[in-house]
VOBA-1610 file (N, C-alpha, C; in pm, whole numbers, padded with zeros to 5 digits, always signed):
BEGIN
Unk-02360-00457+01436Unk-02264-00533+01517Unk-02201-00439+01620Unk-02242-00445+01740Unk-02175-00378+01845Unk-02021-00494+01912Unk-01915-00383+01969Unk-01810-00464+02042Unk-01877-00554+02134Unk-01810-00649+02165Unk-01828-00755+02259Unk-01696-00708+02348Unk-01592-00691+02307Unk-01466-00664+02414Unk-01364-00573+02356Unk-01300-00501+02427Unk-01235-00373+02382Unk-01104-00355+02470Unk-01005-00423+02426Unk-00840-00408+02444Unk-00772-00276+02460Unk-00705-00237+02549Unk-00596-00090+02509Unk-00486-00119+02582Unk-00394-00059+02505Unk-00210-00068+02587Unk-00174+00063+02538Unk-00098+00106+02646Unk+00019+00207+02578Unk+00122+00169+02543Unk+00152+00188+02448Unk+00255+00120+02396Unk+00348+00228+02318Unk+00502+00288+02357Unk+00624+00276+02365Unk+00702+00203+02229Unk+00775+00324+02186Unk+00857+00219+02057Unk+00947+00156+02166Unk+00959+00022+02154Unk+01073-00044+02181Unk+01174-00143+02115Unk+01269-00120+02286Unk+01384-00187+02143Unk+01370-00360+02143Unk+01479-00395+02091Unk+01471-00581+02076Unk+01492-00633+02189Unk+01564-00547+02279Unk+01595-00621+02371Unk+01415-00588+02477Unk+01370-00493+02451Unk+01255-00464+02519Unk+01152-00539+02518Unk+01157-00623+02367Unk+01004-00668+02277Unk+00933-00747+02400Unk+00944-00791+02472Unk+00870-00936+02551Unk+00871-00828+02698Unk+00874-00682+02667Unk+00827-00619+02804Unk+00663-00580+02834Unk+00581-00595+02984Unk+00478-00601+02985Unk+00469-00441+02967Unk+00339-00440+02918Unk+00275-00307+02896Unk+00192-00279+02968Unk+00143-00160+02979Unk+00035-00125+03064Unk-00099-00115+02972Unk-00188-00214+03001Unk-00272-00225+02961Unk-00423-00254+03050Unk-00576-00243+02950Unk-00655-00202+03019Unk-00826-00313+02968Unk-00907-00379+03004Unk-00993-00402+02939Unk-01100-00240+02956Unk-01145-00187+02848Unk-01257-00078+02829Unk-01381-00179+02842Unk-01436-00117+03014Unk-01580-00140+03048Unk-01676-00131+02876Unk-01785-00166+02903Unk-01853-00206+02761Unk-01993-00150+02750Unk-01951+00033+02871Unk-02071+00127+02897Unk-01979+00300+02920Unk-02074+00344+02880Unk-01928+00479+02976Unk-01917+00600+02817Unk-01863+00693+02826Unk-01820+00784+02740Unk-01700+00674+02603Unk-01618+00649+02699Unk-01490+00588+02627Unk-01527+00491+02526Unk-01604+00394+02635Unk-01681+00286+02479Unk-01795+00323+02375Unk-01847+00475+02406Unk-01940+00513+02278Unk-01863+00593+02199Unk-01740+00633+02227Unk-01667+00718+02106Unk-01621+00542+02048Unk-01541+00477+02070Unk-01478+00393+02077Unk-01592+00291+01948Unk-01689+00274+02001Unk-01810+00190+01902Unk-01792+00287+01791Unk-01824+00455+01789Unk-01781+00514+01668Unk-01719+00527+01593Unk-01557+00463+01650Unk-01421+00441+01583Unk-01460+00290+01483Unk-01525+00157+01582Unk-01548+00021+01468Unk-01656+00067+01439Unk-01743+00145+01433Unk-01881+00139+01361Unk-01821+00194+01207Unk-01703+00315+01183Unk-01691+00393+01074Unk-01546+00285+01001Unk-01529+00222+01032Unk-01404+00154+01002Unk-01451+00109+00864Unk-01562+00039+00866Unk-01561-00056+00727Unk-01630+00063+00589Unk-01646+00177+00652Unk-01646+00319+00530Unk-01465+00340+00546Unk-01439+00402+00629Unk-01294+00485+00625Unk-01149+00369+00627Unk-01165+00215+00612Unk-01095+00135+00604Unk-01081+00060+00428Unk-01037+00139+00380Unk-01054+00133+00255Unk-00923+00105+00160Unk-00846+00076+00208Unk-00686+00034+00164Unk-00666-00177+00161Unk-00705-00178+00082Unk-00713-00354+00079Unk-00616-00429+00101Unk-00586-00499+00230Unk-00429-00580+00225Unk-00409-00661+00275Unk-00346-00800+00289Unk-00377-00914+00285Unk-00240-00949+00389Unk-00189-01083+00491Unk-00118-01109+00543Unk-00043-01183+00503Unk+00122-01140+00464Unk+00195-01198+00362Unk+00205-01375+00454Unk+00226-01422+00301Unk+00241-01581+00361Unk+00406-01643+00444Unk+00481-01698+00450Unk+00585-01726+00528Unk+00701-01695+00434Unk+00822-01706+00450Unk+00913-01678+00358Unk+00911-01849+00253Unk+00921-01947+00326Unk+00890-02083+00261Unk+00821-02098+00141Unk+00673-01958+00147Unk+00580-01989+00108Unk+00451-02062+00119Unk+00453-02091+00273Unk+00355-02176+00356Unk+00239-02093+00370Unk+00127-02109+00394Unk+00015-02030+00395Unk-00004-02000+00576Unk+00113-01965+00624Unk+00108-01903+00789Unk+00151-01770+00820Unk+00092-01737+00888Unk+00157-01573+00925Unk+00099-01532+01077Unk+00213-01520+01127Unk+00200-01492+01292Unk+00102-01413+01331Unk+00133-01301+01299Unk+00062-01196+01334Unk-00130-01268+01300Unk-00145-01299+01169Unk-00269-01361+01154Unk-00318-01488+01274Unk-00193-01543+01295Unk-00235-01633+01433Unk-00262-01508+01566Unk-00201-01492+01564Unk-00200-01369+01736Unk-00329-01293+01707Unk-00414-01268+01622Unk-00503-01210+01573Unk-00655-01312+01584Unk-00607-01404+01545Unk-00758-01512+01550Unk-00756-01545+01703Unk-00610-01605+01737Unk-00581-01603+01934Unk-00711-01494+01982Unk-00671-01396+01975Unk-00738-01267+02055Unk-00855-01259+02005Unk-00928-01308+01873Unk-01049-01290+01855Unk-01152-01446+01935Unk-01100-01544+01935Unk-01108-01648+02019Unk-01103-01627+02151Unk-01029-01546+02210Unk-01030-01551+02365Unk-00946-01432+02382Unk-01052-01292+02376Unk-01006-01192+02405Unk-00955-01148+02548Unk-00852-01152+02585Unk-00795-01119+02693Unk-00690-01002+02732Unk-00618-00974+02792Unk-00581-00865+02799Unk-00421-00949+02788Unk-00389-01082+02833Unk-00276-01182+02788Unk-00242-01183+02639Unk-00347-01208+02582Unk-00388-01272+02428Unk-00368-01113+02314Unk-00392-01028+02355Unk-00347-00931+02310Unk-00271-00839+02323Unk-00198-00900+02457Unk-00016-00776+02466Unk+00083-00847+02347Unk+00070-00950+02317Unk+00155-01021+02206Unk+00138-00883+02079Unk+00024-00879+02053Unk+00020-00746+01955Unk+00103-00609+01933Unk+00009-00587+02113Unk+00117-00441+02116Unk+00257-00455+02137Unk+00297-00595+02205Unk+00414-00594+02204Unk+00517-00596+02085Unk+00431-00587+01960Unk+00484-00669+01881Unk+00501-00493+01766Unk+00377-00427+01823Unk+00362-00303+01765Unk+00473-00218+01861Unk+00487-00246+01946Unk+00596-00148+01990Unk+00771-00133+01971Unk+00813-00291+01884Unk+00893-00360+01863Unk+00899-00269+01667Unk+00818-00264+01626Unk+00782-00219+01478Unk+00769-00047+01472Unk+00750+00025+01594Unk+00729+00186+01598Unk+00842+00234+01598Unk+00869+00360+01524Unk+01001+00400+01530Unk+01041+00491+01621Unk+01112+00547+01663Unk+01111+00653+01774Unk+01036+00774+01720Unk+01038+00812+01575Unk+00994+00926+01542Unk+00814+00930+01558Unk+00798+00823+01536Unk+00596+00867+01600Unk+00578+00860+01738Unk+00704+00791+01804Unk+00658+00820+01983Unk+00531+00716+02037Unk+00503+00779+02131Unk+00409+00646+02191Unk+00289+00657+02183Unk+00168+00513+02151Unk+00097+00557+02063Unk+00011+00443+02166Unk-00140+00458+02172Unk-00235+00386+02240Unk-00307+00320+02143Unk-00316+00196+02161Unk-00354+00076+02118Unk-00501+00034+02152Unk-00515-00009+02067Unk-00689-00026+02097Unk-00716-00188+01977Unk-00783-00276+02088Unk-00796-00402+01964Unk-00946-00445+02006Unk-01074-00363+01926Unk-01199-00396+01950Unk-01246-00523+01851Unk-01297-00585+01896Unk-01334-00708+01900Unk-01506-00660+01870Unk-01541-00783+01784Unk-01720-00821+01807Unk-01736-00959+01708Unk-01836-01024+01787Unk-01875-01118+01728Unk-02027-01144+01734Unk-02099-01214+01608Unk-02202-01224+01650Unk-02231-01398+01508Unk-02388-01401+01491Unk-02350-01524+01400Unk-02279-01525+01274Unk-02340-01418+01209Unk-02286-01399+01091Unk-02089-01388+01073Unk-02025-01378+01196Unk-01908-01405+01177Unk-01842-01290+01285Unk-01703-01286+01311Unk-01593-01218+01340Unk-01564-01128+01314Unk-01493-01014+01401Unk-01474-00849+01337Unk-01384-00848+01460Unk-01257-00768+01372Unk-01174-00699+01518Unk-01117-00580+01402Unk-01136-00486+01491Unk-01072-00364+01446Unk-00943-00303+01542Unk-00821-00302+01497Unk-00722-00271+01559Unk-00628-00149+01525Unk-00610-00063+01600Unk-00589+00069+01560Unk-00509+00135+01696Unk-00447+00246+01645Unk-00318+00357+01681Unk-00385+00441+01728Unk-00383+00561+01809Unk-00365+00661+01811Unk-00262+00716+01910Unk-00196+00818+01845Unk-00081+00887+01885Unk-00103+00958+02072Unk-00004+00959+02122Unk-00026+01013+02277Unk+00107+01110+02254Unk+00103+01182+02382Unk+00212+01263+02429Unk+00356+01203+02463Unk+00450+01251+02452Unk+00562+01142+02509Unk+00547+01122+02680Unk+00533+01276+02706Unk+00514+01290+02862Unk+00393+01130+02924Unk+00334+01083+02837Unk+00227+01001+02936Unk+00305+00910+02948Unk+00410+00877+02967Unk+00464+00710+03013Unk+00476+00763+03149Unk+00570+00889+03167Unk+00591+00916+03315Unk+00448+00944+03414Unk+00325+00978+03326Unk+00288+01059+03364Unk+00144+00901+03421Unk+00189+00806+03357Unk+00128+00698+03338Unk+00205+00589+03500Unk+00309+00551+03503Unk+00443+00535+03637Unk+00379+00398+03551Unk+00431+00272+03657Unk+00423+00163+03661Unk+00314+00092+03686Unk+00197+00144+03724Unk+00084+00088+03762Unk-00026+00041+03680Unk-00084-00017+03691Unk-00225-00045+03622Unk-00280+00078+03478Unk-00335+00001+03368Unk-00365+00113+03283Unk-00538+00189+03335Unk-00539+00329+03377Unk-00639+00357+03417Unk-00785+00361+03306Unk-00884+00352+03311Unk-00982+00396+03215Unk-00978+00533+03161Unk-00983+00615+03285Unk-00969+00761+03308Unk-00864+00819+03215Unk-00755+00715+03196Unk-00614+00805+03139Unk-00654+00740+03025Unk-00689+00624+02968Unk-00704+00619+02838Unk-00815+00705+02747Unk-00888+00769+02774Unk-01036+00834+02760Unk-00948+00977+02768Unk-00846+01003+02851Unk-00833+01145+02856Unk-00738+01126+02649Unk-00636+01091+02708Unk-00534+01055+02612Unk-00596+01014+02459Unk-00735+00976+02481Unk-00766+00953+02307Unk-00866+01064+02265Unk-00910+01174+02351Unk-00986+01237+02330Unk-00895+01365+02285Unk-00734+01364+02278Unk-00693+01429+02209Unk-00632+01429+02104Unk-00677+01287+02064Unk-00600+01293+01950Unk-00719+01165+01870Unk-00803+01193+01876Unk-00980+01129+01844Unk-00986+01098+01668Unk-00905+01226+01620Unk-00884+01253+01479Unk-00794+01196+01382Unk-00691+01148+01513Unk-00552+01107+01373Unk-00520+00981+01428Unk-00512+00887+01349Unk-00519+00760+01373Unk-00477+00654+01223Unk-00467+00545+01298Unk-00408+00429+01204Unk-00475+00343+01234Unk-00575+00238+01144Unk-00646+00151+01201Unk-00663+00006+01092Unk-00689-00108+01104Unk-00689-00197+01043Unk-00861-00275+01027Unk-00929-00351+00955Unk-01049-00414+01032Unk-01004-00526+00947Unk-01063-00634+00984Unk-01050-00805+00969Unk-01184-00840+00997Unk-01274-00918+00883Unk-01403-00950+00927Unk-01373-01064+00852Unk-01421-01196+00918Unk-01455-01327+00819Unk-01549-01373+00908Unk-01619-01514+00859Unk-01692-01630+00876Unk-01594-01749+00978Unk-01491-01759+00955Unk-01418-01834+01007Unk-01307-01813+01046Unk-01297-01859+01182Unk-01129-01830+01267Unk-01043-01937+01231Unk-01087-02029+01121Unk-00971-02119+01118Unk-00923-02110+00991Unk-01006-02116+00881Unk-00951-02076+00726Unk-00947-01904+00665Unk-01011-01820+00741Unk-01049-01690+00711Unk-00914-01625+00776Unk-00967-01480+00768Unk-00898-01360+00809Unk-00763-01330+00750Unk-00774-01413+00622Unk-00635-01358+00520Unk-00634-01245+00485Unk-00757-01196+00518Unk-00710-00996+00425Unk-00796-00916+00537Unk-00798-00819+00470Unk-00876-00688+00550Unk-00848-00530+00506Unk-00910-00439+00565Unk-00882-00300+00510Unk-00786-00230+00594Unk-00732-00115+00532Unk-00642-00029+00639Unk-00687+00115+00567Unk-00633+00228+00693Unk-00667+00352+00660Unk-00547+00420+00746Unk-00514+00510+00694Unk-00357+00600+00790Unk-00481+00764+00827Unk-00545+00786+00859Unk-00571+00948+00902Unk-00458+01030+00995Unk-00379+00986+00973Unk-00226+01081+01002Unk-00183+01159+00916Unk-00198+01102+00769Unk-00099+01158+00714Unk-00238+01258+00552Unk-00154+01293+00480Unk-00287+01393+00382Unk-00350+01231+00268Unk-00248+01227+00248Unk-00265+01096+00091Unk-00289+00957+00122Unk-00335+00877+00217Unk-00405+00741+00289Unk-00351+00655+00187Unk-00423+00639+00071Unk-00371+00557+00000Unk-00244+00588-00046Unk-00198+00636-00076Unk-00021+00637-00129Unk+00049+00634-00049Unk+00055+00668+00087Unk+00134+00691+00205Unk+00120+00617+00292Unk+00083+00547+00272Unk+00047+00462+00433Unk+00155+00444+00495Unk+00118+00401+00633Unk+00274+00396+00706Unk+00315+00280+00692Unk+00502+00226+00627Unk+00534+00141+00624Unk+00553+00049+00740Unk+00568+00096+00835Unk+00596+00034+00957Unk+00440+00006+01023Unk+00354+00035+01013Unk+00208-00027+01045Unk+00178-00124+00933Unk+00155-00158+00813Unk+00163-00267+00727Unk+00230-00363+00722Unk+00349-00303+00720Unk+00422-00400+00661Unk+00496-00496+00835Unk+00543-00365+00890Unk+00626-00428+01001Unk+00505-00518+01085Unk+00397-00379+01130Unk+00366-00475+01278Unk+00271-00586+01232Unk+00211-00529+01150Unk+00078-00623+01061Unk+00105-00753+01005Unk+00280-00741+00931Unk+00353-00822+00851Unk+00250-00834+00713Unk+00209-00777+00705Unk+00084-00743+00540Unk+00159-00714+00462Unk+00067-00717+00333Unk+00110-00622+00162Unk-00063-00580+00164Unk+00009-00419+00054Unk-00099-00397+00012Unk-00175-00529-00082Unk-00313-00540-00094Unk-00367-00606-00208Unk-00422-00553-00331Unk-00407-00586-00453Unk-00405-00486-00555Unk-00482-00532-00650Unk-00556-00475-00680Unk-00655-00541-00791Unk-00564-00545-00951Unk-00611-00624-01052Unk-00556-00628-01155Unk-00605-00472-01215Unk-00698-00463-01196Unk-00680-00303-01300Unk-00638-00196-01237Unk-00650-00190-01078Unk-00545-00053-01015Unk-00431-00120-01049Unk-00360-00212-01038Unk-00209-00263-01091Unk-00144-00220-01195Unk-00271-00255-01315Unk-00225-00229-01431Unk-00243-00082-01463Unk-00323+00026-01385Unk-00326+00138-01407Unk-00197+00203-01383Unk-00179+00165-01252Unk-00046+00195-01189Unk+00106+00175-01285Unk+00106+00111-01326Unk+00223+00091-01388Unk+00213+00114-01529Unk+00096+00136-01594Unk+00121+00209-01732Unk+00144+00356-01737Unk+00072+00405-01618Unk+00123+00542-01567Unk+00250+00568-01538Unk+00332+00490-01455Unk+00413+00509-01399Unk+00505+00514-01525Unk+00533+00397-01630Unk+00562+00377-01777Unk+00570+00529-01791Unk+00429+00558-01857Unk+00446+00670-01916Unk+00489+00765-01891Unk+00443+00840-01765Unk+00557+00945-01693Unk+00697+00927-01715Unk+00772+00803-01676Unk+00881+00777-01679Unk+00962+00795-01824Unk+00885+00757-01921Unk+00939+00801-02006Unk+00905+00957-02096Unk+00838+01052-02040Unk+00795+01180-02063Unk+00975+01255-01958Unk+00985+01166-01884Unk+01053+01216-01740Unk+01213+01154-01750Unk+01252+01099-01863Unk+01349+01052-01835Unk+01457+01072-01855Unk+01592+01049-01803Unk+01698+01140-01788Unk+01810+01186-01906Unk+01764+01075-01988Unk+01818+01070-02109Unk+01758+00988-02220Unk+01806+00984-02356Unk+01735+00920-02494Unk+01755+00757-02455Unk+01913+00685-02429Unk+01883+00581-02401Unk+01781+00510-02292Unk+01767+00600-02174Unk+01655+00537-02069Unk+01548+00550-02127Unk+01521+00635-02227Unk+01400+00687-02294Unk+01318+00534-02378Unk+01441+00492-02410Unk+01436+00418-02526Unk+01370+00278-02471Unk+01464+00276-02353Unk+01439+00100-02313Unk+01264+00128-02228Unk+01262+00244-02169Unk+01127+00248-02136Unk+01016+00231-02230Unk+01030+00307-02321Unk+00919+00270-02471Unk+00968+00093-02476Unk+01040+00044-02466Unk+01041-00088-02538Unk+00988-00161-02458Unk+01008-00132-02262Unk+00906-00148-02193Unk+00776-00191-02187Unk+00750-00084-02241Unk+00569-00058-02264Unk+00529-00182-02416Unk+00620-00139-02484Unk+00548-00262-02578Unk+00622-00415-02537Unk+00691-00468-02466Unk+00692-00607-02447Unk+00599-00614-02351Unk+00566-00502-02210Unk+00412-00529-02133Unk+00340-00621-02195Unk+00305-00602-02294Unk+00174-00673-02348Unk+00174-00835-02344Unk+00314-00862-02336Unk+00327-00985-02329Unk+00342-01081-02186Unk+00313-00994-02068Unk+00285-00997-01974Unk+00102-01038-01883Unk+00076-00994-02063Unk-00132-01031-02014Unk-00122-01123-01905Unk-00201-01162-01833Unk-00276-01265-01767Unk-00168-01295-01669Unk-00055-01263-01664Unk+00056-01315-01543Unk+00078-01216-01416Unk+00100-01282-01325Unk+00148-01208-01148Unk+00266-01141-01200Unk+00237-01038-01212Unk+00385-00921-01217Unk+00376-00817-01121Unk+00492-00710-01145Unk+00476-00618-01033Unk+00553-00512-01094Unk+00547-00389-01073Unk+00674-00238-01092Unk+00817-00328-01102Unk+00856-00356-00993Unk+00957-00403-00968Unk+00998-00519-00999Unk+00933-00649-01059Unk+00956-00754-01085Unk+00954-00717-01293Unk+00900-00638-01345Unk+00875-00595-01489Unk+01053-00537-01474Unk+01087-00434-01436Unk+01201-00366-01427Unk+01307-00496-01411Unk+01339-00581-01384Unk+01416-00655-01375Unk+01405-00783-01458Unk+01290-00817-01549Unk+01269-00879-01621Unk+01333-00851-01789Unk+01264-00714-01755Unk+01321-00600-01888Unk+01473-00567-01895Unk+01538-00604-01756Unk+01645-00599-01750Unk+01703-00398-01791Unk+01597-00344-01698Unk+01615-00209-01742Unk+01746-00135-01676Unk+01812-00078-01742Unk+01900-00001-01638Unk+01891+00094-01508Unk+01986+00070-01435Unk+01994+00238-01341Unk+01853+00324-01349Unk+01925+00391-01451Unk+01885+00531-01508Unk+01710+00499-01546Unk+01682+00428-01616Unk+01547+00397-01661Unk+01466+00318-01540Unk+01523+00257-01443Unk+01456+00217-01321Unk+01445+00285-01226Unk+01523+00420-01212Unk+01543+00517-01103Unk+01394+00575-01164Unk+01388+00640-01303Unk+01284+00710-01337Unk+01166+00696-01353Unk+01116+00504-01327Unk+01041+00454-01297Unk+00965+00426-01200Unk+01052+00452-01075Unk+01048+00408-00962Unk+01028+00532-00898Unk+01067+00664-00971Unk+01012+00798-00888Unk+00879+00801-00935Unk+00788+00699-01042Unk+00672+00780-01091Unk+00528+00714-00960Unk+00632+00625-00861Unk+00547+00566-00772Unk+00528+00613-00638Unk+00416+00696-00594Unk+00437+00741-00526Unk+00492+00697-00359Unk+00447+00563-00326Unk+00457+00521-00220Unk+00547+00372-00243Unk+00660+00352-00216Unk+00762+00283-00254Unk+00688+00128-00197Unk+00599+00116-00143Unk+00571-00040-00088Unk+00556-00130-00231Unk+00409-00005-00332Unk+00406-00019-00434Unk+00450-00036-00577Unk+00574-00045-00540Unk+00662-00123-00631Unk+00726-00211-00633Unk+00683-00293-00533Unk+00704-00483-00513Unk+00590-00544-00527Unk+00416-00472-00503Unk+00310-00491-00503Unk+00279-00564-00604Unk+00229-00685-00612Unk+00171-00774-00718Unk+00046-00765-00790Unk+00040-00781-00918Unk-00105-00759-00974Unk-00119-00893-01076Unk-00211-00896-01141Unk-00221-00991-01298Unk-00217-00853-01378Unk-00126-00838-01487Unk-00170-00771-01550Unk-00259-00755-01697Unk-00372-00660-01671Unk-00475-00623-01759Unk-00418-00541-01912Unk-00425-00634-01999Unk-00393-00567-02137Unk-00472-00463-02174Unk-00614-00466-02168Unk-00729-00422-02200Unk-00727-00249-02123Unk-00671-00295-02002Unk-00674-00175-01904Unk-00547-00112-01925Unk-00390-00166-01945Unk-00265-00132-02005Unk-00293-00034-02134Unk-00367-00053-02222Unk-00378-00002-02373Unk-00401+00140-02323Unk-00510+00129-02214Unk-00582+00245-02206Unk-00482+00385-02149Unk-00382+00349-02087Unk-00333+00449-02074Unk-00169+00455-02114Unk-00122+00365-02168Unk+00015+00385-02253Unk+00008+00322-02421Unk-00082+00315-02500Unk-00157+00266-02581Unk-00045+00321-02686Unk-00004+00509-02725Unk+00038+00546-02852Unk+00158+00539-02813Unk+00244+00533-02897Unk+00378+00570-02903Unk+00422+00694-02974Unk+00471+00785-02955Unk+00440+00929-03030Unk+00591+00974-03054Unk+00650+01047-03163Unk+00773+01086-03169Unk+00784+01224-03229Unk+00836+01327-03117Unk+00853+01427-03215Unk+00949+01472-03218Unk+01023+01507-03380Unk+01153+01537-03409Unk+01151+01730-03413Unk+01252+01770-03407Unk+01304+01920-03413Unk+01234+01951-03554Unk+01223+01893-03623Unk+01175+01977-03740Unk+01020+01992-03754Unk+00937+01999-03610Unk+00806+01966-03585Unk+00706+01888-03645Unk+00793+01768-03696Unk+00712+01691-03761Unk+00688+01578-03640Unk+00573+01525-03600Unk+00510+01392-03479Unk+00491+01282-03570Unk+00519+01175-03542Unk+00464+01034-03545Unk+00406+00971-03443Unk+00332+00895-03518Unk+00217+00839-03395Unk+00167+00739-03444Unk+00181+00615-03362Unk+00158+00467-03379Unk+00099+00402-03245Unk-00011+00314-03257Unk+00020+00202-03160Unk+00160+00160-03109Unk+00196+00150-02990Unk+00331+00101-02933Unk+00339-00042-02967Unk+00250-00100-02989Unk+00336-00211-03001Unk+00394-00326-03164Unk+00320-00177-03249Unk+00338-00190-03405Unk+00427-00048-03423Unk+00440-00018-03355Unk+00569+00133-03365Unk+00628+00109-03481Unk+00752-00024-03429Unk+00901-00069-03501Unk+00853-00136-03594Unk+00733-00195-03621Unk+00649-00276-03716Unk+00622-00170-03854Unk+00536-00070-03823Unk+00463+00022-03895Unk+00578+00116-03965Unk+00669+00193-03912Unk+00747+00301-03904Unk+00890+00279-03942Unk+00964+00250-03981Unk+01105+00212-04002Unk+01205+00341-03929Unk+01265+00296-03900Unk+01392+00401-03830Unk+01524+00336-03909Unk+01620+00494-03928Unk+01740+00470-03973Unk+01819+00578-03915Unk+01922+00558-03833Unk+02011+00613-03752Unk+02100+00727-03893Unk+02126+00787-03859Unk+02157+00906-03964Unk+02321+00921-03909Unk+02293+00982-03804Unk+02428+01051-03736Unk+02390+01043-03555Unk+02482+00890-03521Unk+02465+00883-03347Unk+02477+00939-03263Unk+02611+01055-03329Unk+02657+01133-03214Unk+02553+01271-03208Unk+02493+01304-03283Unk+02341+01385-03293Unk+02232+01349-03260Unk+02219+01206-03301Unk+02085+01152-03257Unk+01996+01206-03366Unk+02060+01178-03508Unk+01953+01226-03602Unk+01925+01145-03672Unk+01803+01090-03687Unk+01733+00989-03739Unk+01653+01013-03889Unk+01620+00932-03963Unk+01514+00963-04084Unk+01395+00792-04080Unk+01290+00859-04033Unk+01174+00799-04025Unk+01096+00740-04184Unk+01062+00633-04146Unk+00953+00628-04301Unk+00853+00510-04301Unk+00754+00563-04371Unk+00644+00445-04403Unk+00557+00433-04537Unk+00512+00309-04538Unk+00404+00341-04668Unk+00325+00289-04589Unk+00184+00340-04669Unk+00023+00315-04620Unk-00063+00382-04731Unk-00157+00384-04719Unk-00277+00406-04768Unk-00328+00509-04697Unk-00352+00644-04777Unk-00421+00744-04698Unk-00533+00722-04637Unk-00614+00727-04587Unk-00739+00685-04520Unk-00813+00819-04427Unk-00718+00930-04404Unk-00778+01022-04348Unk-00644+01120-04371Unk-00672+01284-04389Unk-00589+01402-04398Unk-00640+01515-04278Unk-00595+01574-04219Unk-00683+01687-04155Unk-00557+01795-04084Unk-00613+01916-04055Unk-00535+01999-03986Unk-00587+02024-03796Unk-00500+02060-03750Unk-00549+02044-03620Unk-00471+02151-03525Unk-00536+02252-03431Unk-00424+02298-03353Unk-00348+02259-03294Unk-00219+02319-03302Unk-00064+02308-03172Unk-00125+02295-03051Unk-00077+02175-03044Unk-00108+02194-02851Unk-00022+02245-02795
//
């Protein structure tokens, strides 16, 4: 699939009162140096676009989202009209701290369906002046991306249909070291108006990890506590839309035990991020519940037969000294090294 048409603006963080200002923008001839790096940028997209994320629906809950309209617009009737709504919309969403950044919205179509790849790359501040009021040149866009060819922010959208399709697509940040954990909030979320999309078992990986750290990590015995209790009501969560952040407030966790939860994530979008969560995939990585007291004796249970299996009896509160106990049936003895 080669481009059919190839969009660029410079585009300027601006302010609110700016948003509906014209940009200088350019159609890229569809021969030349500029459009064979440029085919190399959508040819590698659907390898290096690998961040899955979907266009949030309305606040109502209606199945509409602007940006997804302004997007099928421009893949329908690519124009250089039809796609300043974008940058305008990206320049309205940039913060002053990334500065001004060239816009690029390549387009292709053929039978098998629709493709637009839309993507950042960073410029100098000096090129607005250096750019005046006039027409966007070919020449200056080709100079301006050939220095910065490497670091980029880009999106792709491929469906079958411009009228029911183009609810999701991939993203990639090559700005920053960590792509997936870091992405830029203000390219997703603001100009895109997206969420990441999350599969049920990265979801559920994610947050039994995060669990567990949190409670290896936590600031004290009571946050300690409600986090383990955490992990074993999870389970009762199988098969339902949950999230980091929607579990934490269900659990009704405190402060202290949600602060320490919420540091085990690395990229904060991801803890509003929705999943189903996977029991099967949950077990696998917060599965034991383990206790070890000062007198180097460990216990170790399934978490969610812990309080079942094990009896606890509070000794002395203001110590925090407990006496543990169980009956069972020996079934295995062995010695093992200190880890």
């Amino acid at each position: 699939m080669q481009p059919t048409c190839i969009l660029s603006y410079l585009v300027p963080p601006l302010k609110s009162s700016m948003s509906n200002q014209e940009l200088p923008g350019t159609v890229v001839p569809l021969s030349g140096k500029l459009y064979e790096m440029l085919c190399g940028v959508f040819n590698k997209s659907e390898a290096e676009c690998t961040i899955p994320i979907r266009f949030r629906m309305s606040e109502e809950g209606k199945q509409t989202n602007q940006v997804r309209s302004d997007l099928t617009s421009v893949l329908s009737e690519p124009t250089l009209e039809s796609g300043m709504v974008l940058a305008q919309r990206l320049g309205s969403a940039t913060p002053n701290i990334s500065g001004v950044g060239l816009l690029f919205i390549i387009v292709a179509s053929t039978d098998e369906g629709a493709c637009a790849v839309v993507s950042r790359f960073p410029a100098e501040q000096g090129v607005m002046a250096e750019q005046g009021q006039g027409p966007l040149q070919v020449a200056f866009v080709e100079q301006i991306f050939m220095k910065s060819a490497k670091s980029y922010k880009a999106a792709r959208y491929f469906d079958t249909s411009l009228h029911g399709g183009f609810w999701s697509g991939t993203s990639v940040d090559r700005q920053i070291n960590s792509p997936h954990d870091s992405l830029a909030n203000y390219w997703i979320k603001d100009f895109l108006n997206s969420e990441l999309m999350t599969t049920s078992k990265a979801g559920t990986k994610r947050m039994a990890l995060a669990l567990k750290e949190a409670v290896r990590l936590a600031p004290n015995m009571d946050a300690q506590q409600e986090l383990i209790s955490a992990i074993v009501l999870a389970s009762g969560l199988t098969g339902r839309t949950t999230s980091i952040e929607r579990m934490a407030k269900q659990f009704s966790l405190s402060a202290a035990a949600t602060d320490a939860l919420f540091s085990q994530v690395d990229n904060p979008m991801l803890i509003s991020d929705t999943f189903v969560l996977d029991k099967s995939e949950f077990v696998k990585f917060a599965h034991y519940r383990v206790v070890r007291l000062n007198n180097d004796v460990t216990l170790s249970a399934p978490a969610e037969t812990f309080d079942q299996s094990i009896d606890r009896e509070l000794v002395n509160s203001n110590d925090h000294i407990v006496r543990y106990s169980t009956v069972g049936k020996v079934v295995e003895e062995r010695i093992r090294n200190r880890n």
